[in-house]
N, C-alpha and C positions, 0 to 999 in steps of 0.2 A: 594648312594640313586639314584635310575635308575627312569626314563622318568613314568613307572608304578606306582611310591608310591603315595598312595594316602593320606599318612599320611601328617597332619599340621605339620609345622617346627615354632617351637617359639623361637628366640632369646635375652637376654636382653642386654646393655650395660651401664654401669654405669658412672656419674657423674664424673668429675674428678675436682683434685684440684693441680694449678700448685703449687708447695713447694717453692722450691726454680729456679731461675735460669733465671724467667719470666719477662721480654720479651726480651730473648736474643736469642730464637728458631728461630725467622725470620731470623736472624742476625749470621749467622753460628754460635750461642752461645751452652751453653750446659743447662738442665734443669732438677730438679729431680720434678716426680708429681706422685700420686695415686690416684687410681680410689677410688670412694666416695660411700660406699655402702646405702647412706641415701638415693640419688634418682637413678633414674634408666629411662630407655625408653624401651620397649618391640616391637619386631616388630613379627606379625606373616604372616606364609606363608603358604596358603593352594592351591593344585593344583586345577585349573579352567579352565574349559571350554576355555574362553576368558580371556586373561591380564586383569587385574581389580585393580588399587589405590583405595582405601575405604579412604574418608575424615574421619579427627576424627570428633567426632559431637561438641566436642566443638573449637579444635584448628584449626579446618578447615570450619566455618561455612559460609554458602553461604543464608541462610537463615534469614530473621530478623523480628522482631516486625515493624518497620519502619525506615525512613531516617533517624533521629536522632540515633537509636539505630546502624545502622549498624556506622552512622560517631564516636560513641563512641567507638564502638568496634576497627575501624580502629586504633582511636587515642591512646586508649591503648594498644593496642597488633600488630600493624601493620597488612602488608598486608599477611605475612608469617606465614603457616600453615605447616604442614608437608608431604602435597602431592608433594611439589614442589623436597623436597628431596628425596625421593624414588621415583621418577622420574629420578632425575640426576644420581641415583646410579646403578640405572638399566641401563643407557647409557652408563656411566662411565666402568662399569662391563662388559660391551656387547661389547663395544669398544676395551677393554684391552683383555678380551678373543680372538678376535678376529685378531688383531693385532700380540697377541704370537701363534698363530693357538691351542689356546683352543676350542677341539669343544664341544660346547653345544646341548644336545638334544633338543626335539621341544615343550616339555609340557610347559603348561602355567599356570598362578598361582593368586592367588589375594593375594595383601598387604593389613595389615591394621596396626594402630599403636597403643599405648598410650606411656603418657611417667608423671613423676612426678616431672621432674626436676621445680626449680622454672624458669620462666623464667628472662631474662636482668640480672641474676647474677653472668654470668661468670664460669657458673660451666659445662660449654660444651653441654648444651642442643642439639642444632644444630646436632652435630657431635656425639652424644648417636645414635638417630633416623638412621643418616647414616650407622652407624658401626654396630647395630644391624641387620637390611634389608640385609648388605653385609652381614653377616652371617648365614643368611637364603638364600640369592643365592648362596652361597656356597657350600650349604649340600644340595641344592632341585639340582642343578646340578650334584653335586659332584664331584666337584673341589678344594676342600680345599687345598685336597694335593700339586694342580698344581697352586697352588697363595700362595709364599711367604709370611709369617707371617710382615717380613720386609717391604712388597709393597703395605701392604695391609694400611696402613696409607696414606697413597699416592692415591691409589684409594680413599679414604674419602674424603680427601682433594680436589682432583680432581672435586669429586662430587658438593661440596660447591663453589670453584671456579668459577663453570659451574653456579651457579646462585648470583655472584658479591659479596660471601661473604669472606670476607679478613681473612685469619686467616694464623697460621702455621702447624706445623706438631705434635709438643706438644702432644695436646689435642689425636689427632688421635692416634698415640701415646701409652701414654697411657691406651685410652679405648680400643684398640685392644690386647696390651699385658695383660693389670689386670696387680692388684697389684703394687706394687712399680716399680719403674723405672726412672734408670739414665740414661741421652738422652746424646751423646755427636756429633752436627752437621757438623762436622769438614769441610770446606770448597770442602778440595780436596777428602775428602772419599764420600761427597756429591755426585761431580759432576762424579767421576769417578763409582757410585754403585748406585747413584740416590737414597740414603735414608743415614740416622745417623748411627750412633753406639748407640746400646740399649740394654743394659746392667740392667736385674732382680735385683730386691734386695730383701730382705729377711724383710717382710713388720713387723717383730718380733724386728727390728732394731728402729721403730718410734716410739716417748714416745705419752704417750693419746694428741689427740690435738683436738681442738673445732670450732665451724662452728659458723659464726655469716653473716644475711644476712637481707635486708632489703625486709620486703612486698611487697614496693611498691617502687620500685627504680626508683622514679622519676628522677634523676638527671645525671645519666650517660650517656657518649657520648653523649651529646652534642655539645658540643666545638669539633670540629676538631682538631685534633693533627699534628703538623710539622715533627714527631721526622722519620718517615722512610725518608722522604723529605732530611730532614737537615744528614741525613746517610748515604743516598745515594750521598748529594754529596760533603760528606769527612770533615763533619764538627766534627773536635780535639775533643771536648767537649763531641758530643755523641759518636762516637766513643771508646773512650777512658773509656766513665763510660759504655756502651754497655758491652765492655769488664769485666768492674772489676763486671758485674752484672751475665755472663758467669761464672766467677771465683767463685763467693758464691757457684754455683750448686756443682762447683769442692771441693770445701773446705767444703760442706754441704755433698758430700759422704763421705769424710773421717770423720768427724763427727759423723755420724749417725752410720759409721762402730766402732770408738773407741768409741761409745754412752757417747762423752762429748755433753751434751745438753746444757750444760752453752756457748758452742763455738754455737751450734745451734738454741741457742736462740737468739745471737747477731747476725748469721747471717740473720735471717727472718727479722728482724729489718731494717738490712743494705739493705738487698734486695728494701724494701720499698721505705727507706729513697732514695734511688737512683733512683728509679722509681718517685719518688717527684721531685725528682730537674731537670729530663729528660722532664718531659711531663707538668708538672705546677698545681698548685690547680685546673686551672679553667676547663681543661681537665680532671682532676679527680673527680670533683665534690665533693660539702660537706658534703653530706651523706655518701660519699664513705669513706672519709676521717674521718668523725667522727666515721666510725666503726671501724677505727684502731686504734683510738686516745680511746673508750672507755677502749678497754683491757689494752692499754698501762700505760691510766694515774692510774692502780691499780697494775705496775709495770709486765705485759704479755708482751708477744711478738706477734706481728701479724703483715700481710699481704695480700695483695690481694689474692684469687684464680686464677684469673685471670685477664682480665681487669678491675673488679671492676665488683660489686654488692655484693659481697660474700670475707667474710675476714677469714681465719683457723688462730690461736690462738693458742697456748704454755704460759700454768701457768710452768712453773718451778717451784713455790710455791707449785703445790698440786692441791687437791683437794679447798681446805679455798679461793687460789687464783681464782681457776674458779667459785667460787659463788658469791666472788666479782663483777666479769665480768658480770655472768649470772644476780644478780640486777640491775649494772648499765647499762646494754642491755633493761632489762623489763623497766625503769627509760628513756629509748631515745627510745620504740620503736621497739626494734629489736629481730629477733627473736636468740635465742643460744641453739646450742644443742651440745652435745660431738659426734663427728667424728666415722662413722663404715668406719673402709680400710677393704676393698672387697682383697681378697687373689686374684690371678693370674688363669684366666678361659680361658687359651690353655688347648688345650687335644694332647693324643700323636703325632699324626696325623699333628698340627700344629706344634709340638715340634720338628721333621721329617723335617720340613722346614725351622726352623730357621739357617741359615747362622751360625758359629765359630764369635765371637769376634775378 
């Protein structure tokens, strides 16, 4: 796509849900997660005149009824809209071109965005927006080819970094490859290739699983958490369950490859259960914690998506078992839907780039 098209470029990127493995990704651990085809984030790109970020009209709004309404808006939704990201990614991206002597032509384009993801629920919101934009500079340059499928998480991340937001490479991840995927971070394959080992899977392999997420997730993060603190410096405890939390992701592919789901339902479980005793109740908050507890106490399996807001779910029992759930969800609150995995959206072109395992 040459500096003349004057065609809009739209790209989406999808919600993700870390499976198993979370949060051992900071932590040269390993993680299995699928992109979540219930929400999504779209970004388009049409060439302009002049560079142009289009705020969204509601997640970016600058405008108010008065003091009161904008202080309510703060207080529910913070300062963060999605102009601030397609900012950094265009940096990020311009930087990185620049740096490999990618060179880019001179046309110039306007962003704009929407996205459906809920937000505060851990289902990667954030990093949708980013990873959709980078894929609209990609094809308005036409550089896909010349940006590594493997780098391209990295630049997301990069992006988010650039405006204080802590995350891993997980999420990225995922949304950039689609479909299922087993991450494995391995310390020295890290540091020597600057990204994981990432590894497809065959999204035909995961039994029906279900989403349960609160409206209004009041209660998460707030408590600040010790546990990167106490990792950093060398404390046994996290350390050692860090590890065996790395290890589910490992024993969760082979799982899912011999499709024992009675092995995979105890590992979702265990994920959790460990992720409790690392970071504390009061770090996870009680709403968080009672959306695990509703599927569990009718004999489900569940766990975070990611840091909490949003919990995916395994009946083993069936269908009988998820209507269970789905009352005692309507009964707390919460909302429950059954899980759409989004198959894997490389085209050949990025498939050309992918690196050998």
């Amino acid at each position: 796509m040459g500096s003349d098209s004057s065609a809009a470029i739209e790209h989406r990127a999808y919600a993700r849900v870390g499976l198993l493995g979370n949060p051992s990704d900071v932590y040269h651990g390993r993680a299995i997660s699928f992109s979540l085809g219930n929400f999504w984030a779209s970004v388009r790109l049409e060439p302009s005149k002049d560079l142009v970020i289009v705020p969204h009209p509601t997640n970016d709004l600058v405008q108010f009824e008065s003091l009161p309404h904008l202080v309510n808006r703060l207080e529910s939704d913070g300062y963060y809209g999605g102009v601030r990201l397609l900012m950094a990614i265009c940096k990020i991206f311009c930087k990185y071109c620049k740096d490999n002597s990618i060179t880019l032509h001179e046309g110039n384009f306007k962003l704009s965005y929407d996205t459906n993801i809920p937000r505060q629920t851990g289902l990667s919101g954030s990093s949708a927006i980013v990873c959709a934009a980078l894929s609209c500079l990609l094809d308005f340059y036409d550089v896909r080819h010349l940006i590594k499928v493997e780098i391209r998480p990295n630049l997301i991340l990069n992006a988010e970094k650039e405006l204080g937001i802590v995350a891993g490479l997980q999420d990225r991840v995922a949304q950039v490859y689609g479909g299922l995927v087993y991450m494995d971070f391995d310390k020295k394959h890290m540091e020597e290739l600057g990204h994981g080992k990432y590894e497809p899977m065959d999204i035909g392999l995961l039994p029906h699983l279900y989403l349960i997420y609160a409206e209004n997730p009041s209660d998460s993060g707030k408590v600040h958490s010790t546990v990167r603190e106490r990792w950093l410096s060398g404390d046994k405890f996290i350390r050692s369950t860090i590890e065996e939390v790395a290890n589910i992701a490992l024993e969760g592919r082979e799982a899912l490859i011999k499709r024992d789901y009675a092995k995979f339902a105890s590992l979702m479980n265990r994920n959790f259960d460990l992720r409790r005793k690392m970071f504390g109740d009061d770090v996870l908050g009680a709403l968080n914690i009672e959306m695990v507890e509703v599927a569990r106490r009718v004999g489900a399996a569940s766990k975070f998506t990611g840091s909490g807001g949003a919990v995916v779910v395994f009946c083993p029992e069936g269908d009988s078992q998820a209507k269970e759930v789905e009352d005692a969800c309507k009964n707390g609150g919460f909302v429950f839907q059954p899980v759409q995995v989004m198959s894997s959206r490389l085209n050949e072109i990025d498939l050309e780039t992918v690196s050998p395992i």
